[in-house]
N, C-alpha and C positions, 0 to 999 in steps of 0.2 A: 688307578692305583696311586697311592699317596709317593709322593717323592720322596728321598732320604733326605733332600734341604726341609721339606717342611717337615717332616716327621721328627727332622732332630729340631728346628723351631717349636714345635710341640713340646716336648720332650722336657725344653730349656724354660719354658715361659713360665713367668711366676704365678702367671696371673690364669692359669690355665683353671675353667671348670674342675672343682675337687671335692670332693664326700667327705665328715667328719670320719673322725676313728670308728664313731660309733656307727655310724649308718654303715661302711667296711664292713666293721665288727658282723652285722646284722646279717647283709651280704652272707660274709661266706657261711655263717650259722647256717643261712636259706639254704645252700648247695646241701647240705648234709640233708638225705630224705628221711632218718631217725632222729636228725633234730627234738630237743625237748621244746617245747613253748615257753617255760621258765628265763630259760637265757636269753633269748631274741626279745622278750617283755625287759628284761634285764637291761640288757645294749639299749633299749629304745629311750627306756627311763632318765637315759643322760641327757637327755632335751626335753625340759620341760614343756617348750611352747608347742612343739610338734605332739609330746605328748598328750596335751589341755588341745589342742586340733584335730585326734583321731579319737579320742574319747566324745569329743561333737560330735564327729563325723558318724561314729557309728549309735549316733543319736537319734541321729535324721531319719525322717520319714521311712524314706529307701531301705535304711538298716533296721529300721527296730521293728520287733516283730510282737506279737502279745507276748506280755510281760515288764518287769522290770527295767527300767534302763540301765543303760552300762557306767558303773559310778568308777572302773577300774580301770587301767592300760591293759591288762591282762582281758579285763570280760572284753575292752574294745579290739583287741586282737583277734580275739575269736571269733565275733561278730564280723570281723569285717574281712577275714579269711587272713591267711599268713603270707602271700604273693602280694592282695593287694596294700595289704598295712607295710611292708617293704618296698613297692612301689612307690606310696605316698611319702613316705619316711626317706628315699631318696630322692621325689621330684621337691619337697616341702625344701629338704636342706641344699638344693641345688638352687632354688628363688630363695633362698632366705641370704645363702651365701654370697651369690652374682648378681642379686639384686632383681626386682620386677618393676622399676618403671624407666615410664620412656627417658630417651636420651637425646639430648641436642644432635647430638652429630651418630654413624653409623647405626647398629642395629635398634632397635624398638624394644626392648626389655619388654614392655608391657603387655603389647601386640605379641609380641615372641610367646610369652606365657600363657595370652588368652589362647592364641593358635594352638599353641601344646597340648591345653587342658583338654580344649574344643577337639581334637583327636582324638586324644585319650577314652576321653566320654564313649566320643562316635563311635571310635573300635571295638569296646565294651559293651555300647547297645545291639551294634551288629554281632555283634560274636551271641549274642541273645538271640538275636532273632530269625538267624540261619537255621535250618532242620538239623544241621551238624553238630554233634557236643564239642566245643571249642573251650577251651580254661582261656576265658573270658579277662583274668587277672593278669595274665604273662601277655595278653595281649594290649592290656592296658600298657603295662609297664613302656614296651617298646611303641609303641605309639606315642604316647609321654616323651618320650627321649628320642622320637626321629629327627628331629632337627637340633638334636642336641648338639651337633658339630658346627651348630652356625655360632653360637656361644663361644667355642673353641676358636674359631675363625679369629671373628671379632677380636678377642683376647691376644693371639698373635700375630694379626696382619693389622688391627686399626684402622688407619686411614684406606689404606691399600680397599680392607674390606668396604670401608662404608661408601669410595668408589663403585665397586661389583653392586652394591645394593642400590645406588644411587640413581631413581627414577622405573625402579622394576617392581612389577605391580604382581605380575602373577608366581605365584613359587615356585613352579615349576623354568619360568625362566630365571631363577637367581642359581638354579645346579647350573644348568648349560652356562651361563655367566662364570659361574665359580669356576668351575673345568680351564672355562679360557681364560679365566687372569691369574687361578694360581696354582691350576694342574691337578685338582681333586676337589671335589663337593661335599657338602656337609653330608651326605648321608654315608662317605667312608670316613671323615672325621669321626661322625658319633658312632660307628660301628668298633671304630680303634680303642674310642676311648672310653666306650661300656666295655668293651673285652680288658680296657686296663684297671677299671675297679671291679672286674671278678665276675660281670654277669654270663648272663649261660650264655654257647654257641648257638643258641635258636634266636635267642634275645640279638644279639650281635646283627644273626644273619637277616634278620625283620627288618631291622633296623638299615643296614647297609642297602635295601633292596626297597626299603618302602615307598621309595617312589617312581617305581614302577607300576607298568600295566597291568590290572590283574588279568588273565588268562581265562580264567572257569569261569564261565556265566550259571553255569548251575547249583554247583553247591562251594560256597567258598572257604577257601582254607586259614587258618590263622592269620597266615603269613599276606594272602590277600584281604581280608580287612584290615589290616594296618595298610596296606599300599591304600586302600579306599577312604582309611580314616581323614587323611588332611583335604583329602578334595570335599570328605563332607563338610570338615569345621571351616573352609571355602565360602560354603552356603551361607554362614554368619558374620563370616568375614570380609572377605571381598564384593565387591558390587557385582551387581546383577545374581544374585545368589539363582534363580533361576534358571540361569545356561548352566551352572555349574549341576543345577540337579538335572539338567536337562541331557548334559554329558554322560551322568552313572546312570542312566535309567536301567540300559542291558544288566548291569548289575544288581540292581536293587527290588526285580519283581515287579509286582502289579502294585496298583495306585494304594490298598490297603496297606502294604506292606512297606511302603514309603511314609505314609501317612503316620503310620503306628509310630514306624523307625525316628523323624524329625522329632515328631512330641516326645518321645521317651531324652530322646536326646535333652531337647531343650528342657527338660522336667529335673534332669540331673548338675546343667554346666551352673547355675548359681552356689548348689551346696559346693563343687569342688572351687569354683573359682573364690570363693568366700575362702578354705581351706589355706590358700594359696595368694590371700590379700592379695587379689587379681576382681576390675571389676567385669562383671557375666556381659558377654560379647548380646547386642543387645535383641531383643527377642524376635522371631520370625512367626510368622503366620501360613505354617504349612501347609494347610488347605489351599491357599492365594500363590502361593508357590509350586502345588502340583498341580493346579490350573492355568499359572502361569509359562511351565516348564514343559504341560502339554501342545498349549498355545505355537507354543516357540516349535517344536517336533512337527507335529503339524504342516508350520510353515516351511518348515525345513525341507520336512515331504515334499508339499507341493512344488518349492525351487527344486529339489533333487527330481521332481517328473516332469518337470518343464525344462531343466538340464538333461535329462534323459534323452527325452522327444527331441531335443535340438540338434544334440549331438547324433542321434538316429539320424535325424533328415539328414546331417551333415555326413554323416558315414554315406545313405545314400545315393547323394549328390557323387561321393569321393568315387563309389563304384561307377557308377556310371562315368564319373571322366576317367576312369581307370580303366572300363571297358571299351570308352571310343577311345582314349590311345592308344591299346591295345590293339583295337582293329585297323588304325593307324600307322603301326606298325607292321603291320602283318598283313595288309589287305590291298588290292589297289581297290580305289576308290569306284572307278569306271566299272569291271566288270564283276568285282566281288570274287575273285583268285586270288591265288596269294601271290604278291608283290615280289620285284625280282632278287630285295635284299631278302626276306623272309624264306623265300624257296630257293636260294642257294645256299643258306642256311640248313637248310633240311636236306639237299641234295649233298652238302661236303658229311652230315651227321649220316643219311644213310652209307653214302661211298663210304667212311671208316668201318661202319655195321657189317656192310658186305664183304670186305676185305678179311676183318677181324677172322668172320663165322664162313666163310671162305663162302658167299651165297650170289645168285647171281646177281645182276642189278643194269637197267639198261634206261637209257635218257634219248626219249623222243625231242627234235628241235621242229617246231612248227612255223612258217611266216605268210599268213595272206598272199596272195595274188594280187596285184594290181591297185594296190589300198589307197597308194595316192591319187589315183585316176577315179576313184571314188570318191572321195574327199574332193576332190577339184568338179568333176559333177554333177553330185548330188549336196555338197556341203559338207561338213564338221560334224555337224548333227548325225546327219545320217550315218558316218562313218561311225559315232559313238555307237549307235543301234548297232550294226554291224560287228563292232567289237563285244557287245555286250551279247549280241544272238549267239554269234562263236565259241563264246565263253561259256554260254547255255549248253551247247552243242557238245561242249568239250565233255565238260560235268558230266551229262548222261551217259559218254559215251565211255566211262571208264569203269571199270573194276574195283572191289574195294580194296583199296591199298592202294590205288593208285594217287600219286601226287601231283596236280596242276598247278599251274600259274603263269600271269602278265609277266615273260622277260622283260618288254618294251617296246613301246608304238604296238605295231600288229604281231609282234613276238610273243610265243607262247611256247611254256616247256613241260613236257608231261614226264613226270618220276616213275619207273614203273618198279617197283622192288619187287625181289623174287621172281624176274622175270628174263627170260635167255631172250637170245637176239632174236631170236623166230617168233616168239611171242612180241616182243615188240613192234617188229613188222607188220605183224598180220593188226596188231594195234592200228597202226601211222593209216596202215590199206583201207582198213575198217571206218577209219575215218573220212577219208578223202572219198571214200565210194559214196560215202552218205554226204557231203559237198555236193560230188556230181549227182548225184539220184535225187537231189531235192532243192530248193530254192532255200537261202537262207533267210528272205527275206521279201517283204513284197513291197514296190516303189508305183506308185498311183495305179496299183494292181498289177503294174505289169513283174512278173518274180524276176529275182536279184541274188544272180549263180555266184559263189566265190568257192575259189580254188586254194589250196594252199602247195609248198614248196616244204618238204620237210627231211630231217637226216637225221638218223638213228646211228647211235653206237650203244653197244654192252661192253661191262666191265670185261665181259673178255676176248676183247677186240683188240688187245695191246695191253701194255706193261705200263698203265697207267700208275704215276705215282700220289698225285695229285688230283682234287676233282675238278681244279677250272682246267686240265687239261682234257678230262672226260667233254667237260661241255664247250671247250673250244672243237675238237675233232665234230660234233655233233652239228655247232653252228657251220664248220666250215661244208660237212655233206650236206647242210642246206642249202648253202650259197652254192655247193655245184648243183643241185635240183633247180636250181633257180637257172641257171647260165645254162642248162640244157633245155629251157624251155620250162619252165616252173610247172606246175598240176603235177606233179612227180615224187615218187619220194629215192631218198639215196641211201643205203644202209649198208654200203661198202667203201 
């Protein structure tokens, strides 16, 4: 949004882009849709030189059709339709007024005018060669005049402006420039100040918006070929004209339709720039340019499938070390149960569950027999085997729902949810029987009996508030299993 300091800067400057009476005149005649053609030939006649330039104009190849040429302003009006001969007749007395050549210091007059036309053009040919019927003229118009607030600029910031310009190549960074040095860009400049000589609200809104993205890849609107027109006059203007064709491909179809679109272009920019004592931005070879621009896509691909594939591997690598942290986390390492932080974790999340949903909930506490007298024995080693067969032992011997895990050292705690204190008994019993009824293990064949010491509580054993007090009472019926002689279990 334009400021009210610059707007009233505008406002004030003398120097600001302005329209003879006559082209005004012409103007508002246009609005009028029962307009005569007599009085718009009338207004125009006040300018000779523009007149002796549309009477060419609608000479040229492009206009004249079999027959006579046009020796009138009247026959050249009609020939060349009533929108465009008012477009031309305001961009003519807009270069003729503020001048079209370069300048020592800030904007580029000359380059300004080439770009303009080189829009202009391009909008008009597109607006041609879409399946869409587009009035091809209003779209010239505001293509013409999209950068017409850079003029304005110039005119009242000067220096200030030819700073903003100062080393910026591409147009589209001279808006984001403009915004940050003087709080609004030339495309609401020229939208203000086509709405102050009287053009239409569509005109204005093109204009304010055209250098925007266009949206539709399928059928485009007025309003987006003029957003498309300056990246095409781009192609001629700027270096590397091939990335920039290479950028609108989505928009512009298949390789014929680019092909057609460039030569028509370049078939027409010398009649208007001759119009407009501008010299024609200098010629391209469009074939070498859509070869070029596929070249570049292409290559683009192949970096975007080799960034693809990189970034895969790298995502996959990521899961994987996200997986072993996770199991990290969650795992002890030794027997492959869940770890004593992860299953008291699970154990305080069920105790809320059971309390909430009023359901039962009972925690077996299990401790090896004699483990250090193993370890001193047989070794470390052995002891780990021992923990890890336990740990086997445990797994099978549970129910589903039920919850295991390494407390610590030969500590182990089984979750049983859903389950009253008789069921968890007959659990611990079930367990221990198969201890004593089988060898856990075989040490140079001879078998290797282990016992364990174990205490059971359930949630409703007491007025538990807490769960590490659930699993204190549990450790502690362990420790008296153990003090009466361990191979035991305690559940009172």
């Amino acid at each position: 949004m334009i400021s009210d300091a610059l707007r009233q800067s505008l406002a004030a400057c003398p120097n600001l882009p302005s329209l003879p009476a006559a082209v005004l005149k012409v103007i508002e005649l246009a609005r009028d849709p029962d307009v005569k053609l007599q009085p718009l030939v009338d207004a125009l006649n006040h300018d000779p030189a523009l007149t002796a330039r549309l009477i060419s104009l609608a000479n040229t190849v492009y206009y004249t059709q079999a027959g006579r040429p046009a020796n009138t302003l009247r026959e050249a009006v009609e020939r060349l339709g009533l929108d465009m001969s008012v477009s031309l007749a305001l961009g003519f007395s807009l270069a003729k007024g503020y001048g079209n050549r370069a300048q020592a210091n800030g904007l580029d007059l000359h380059r300004y005018w080439q770009r303009s036309l080189t829009s202009a053009v391009a909008a008009r040919e597109l607006a041609r060669h879409v399946p869409a019927s587009l009035d091809s003229d209003i779209i010239f118009t505001a293509a013409l005049l999209q950068d017409i607030g850079m003029l304005a600029l110039d005119a009242v910031e000067g220096p200030i402006y030819a700073d903003t310009l100062h080393g910026t190549l591409q147009h589209d960074d001279i808006s984001l420039r403009e915004r940050i040095d003087l709080g609004a860009d030339h495309t609401e400049i020229g939208a203000w100040l086509a709405a102050s000589w009287g053009l239409s609200p569509l005109s204005c809104e093109w204009i304010r918006y055209s250098h925007d993205c266009p949206v539709n890849r399928q059928a485009l609107s007025g309003s987006e070929c003029v957003m498309l027109s300056g990246r095409l006059a781009d192609i001629w203007l700027a270096p590397d004209g091939h990335k920039t064709l290479a950028l609108l491909e989505p928009w512009l179809g298949n390789d014929t339709f680019r092909g057609e679109l460039l030569s028509s272009i370049q078939e027409q920019l010398p009649v208007i720039a001759e119009l407009f004592d501008v010299d024609a931005p200098g010629k391209i070879d469009p074939h070498q340019l859509l070869f070029e621009s596929k070249q570049l896509l292409l290559e683009r691909s192949l970096n975007l499938h080799e960034q693809l594939q990189t970034q895969e591997r790298e995502l996959a690598q990521l899961r994987e070390s996200n997986a072993k942290l996770n199991e990290a986390i969650r795992f002890d390492p030794l027997t492959r149960l869940f770890n004593r932080q992860y299953l008291v974790q699970m154990f305080e999340d069920c105790f809320c569950e059971a309390q909430h949903d009023d359901l039962p909930l009972s925690l077996v506490f299990i401790d090896l027999d004699h483990f250090k007298q193993i370890n001193d024995e047989h070794g470390h080693h052995f002891g780990d085997e021992v923990l890890r067969a336990f740990a086997s032992l445990l797994q099978r011997s549970c129910e589903p729902g039920t919850i295991v895990g390494r407390y610590g050292g030969e500590e182990f705690l089984a979750i049983l949810k859903n389950r009253t204190h008789a069921e968890a008994s007959a659990f611990a019993d079930a367990l221990c029987a198969k201890l004593r009824a089988q060898p856990l293990l075989q040490r140079a064949g001879a078998p290797i009996f282990i016992t364990a010491s174990v205490g059971v509580v359930s949630l409703s054993d007491g007025n538990f508030s807490l769960p590490k007090e659930m699993i204190h009472v549990a450790d502690q019926r362990m420790y008296l299993s153990k003090r009466q002689g361990r191979n035991r279990i305690t559940a009172q």
